[in-house]
C-alpha positions, 0 to 999 in steps of 0.5 A: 047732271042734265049736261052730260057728256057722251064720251062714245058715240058710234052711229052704224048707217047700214044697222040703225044702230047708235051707241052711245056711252057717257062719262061714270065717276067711277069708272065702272063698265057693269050696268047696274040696271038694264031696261029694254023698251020698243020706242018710236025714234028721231035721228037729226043728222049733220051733213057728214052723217053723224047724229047730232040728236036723238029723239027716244019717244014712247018710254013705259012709265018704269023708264021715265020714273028711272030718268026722272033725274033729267027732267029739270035739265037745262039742254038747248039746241045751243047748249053743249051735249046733254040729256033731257027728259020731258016726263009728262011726253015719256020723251028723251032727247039725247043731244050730242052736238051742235051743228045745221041738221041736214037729214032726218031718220025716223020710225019704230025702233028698240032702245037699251038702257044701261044704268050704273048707280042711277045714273044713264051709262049707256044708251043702245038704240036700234032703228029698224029699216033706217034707210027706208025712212030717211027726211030730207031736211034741207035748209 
């Protein structure tokens, strides 16, 4: 379950906005629950500006009760794209693909969560002022 793979992945610099959108079996694009949740977050990004990882910290006990599912994942750097959740940190690590990370983007942000059947479907995270709080992460 934990292995996920995102099947959309929009990242808009200039907004702070990253939508991702996973695989459902059952075709479904109706959320069948929603959550809406201030967040502080991380975005690794690779040389070309496409988000490798993110970093969804400070959930509300309701959210990691809801994500509960991925927290027996078995996600790694080296892994493919998946979905981890460390519950005891109210943390989501949302990995989207491997690759030398070059730069770092940090700070409060919003995140959306759409769920179908219990299962994450669509993750919506807005960082507010993206640019402004840009880490070099050179290697």
């Amino acid at each position: 379950m934990s292995m996920i793979k995102p099947i959309e992945v929009d990242w808009q610099q200039e907004t702070g906005r990253l939508h991702i959108r996973y695989e459902h079996s059952d075709g479904r694009h109706t959320p069948t629950h929603r959550e809406s949740v201030p967040v502080r977050a991380v975005l690794d990004l690779d040389g070309d500006g496409r988000v490798l990882d993110a970093d969804v910290k400070g959930l509300t006990p309701t959210v990691v009760q809801r994500l509960a599912l991925y927290s027996c994942s078995s996600v790694t750097e080296n892994s493919g794209p998946g979905i981890s959740l460390d519950a005891d940190a109210a943390w989501l690590w949302l990995h989207l693909r491997k690759g030398p990370r070059d730069r770092q983007l940090r700070g409060d942000g919003h995140v959306l969560l759409d769920f179908r059947d219990g299962l994450l479907a669509e993750v919506t995270l807005t960082l507010h002022d993206a640019g402004s709080r840009t880490a070099e992460m050179r290697c």
